[in-house]
Structure formats: C-alpha cells, structure tokens
MDAnalysis code that builds the backbone (N, CA, C; Angstrom):
import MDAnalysis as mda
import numpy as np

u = mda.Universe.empty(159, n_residues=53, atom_resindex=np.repeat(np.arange(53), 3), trajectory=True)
u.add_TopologyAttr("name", ["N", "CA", "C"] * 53)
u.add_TopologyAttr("resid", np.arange(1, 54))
u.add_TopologyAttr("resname", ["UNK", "UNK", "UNK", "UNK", "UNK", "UNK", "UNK", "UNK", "UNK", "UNK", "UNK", "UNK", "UNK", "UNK", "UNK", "UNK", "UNK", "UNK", "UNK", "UNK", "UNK", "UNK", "UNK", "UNK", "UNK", "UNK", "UNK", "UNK", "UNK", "UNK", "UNK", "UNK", "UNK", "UNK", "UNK", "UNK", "UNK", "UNK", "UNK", "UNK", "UNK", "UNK", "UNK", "UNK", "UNK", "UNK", "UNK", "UNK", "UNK", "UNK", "UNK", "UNK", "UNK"])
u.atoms.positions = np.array([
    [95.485, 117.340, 101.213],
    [94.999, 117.074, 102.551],
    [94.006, 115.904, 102.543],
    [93.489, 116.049, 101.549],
    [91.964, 114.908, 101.212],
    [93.206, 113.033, 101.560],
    [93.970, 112.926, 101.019],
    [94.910, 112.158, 100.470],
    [95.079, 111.898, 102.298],
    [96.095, 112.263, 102.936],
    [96.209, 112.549, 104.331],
    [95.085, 111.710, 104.609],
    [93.651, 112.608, 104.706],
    [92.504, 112.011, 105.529],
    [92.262, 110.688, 105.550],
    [92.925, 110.249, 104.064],
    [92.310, 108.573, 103.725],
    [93.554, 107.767, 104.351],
    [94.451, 107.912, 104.216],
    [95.488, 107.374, 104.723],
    [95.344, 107.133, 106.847],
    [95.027, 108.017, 106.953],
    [94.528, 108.272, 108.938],
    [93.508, 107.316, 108.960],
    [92.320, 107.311, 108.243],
    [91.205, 106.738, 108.115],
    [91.609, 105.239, 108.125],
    [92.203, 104.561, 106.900],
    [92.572, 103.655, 106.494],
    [93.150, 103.045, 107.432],
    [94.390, 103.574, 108.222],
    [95.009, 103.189, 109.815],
    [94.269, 102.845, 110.421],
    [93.040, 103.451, 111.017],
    [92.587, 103.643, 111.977],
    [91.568, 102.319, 112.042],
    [91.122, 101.826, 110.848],
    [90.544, 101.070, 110.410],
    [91.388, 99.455, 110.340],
    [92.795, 99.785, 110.709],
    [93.393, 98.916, 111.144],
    [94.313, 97.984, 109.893],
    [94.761, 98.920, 109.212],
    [94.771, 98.508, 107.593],
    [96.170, 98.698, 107.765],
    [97.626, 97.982, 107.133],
    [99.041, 97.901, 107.321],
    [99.588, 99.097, 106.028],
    [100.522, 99.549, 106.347],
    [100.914, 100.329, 105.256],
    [100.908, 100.003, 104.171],
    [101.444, 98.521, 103.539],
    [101.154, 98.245, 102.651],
    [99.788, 98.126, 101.811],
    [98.911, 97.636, 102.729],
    [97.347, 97.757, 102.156],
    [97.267, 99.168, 101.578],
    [97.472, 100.353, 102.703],
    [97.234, 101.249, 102.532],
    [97.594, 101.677, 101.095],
    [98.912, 101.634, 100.766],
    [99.804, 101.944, 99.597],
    [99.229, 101.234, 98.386],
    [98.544, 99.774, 98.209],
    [97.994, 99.688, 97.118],
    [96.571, 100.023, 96.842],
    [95.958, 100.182, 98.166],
    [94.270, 101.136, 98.077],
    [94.390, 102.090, 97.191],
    [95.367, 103.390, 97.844],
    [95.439, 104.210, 97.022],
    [96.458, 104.495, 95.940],
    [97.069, 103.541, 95.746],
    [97.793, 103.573, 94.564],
    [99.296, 104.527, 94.866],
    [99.537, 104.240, 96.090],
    [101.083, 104.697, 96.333],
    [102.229, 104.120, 96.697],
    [103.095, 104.831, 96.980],
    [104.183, 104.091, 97.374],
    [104.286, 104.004, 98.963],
    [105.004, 102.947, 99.577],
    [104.911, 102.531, 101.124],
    [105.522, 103.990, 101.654],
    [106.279, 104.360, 101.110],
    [107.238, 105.461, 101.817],
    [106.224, 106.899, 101.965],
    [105.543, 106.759, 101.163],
    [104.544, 108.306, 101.115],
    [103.296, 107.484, 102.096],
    [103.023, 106.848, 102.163],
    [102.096, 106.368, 103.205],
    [103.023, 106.797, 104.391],
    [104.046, 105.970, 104.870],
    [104.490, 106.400, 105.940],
    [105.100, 107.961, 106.522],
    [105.243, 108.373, 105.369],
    [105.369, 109.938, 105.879],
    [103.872, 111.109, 105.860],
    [103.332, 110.426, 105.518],
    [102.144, 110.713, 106.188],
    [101.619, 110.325, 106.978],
    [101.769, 109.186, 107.533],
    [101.244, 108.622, 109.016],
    [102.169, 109.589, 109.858],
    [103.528, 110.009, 109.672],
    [103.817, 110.739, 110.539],
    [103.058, 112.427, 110.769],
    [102.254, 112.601, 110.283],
    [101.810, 114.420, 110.185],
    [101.332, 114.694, 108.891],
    [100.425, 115.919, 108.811],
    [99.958, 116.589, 107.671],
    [101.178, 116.987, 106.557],
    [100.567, 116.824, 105.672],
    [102.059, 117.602, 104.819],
    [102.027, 118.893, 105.261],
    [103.043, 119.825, 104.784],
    [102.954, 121.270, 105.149],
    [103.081, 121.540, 104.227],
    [101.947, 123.058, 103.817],
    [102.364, 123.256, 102.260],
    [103.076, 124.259, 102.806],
    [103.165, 124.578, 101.487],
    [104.952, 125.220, 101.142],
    [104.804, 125.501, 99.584],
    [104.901, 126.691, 99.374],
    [104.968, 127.128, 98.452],
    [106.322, 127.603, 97.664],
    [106.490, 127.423, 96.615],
    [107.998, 127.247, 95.902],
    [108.187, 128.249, 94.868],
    [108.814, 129.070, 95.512],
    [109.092, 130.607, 94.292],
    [110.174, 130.374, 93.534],
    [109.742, 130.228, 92.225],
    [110.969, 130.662, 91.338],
    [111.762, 131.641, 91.624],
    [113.226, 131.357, 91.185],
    [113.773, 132.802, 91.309],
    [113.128, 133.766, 90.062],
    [113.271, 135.340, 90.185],
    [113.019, 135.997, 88.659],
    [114.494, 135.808, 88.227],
    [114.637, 135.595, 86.708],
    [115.221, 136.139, 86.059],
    [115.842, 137.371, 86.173],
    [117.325, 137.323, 86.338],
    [118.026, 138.820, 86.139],
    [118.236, 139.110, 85.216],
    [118.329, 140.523, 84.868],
    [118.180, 141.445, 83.816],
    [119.648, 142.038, 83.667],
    [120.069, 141.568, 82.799],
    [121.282, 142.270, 82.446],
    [121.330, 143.887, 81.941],
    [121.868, 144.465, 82.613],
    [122.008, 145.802, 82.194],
    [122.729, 146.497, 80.395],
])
C-alpha cells in the first residue's frame, strides 16, 4: 500500500509515468496499474496435498 501512496503522490505532483517508474525503480506497466486503484490483496492458498489411502 506504502508503494501505491508514492506513486498517487508522485502524480499528483505532476510527475509522467515514466519518471514515476524510474523514481521508484519500476516498471511503466506497474505504475500504471496502480494509477488505476489500490491493489487488492488477495491471499493465495495452496492446495493441501492429497493423501492417498
């Protein structure tokens, strides 16, 4: 979320995606999908292991 904040900030401040992307050391495409919205977390369950009888 911290990541997010700087990216909004950085916009707002009038800064082009690209700036943005080498400030913080990312790629243009993760800048821009964060200008669109918060990430959503989401949590990712392994399946268990089945147990053979």
């Amino acid at each position: 979320m911290a990541t997010y904040e700087q990216v909004i900030a950085l916009q707002q401040q009038g800064h082009t995606v690209s700036q943005i992307a080498d400030h913080l050391r990312m790629g243009r495409q993760r800048v821009r999908r964060l200008l669109k919205g918060p990430p959503e977390r989401t949590i990712h369950k392994h399946p268990s292991p089945k147990l053979s009888p």
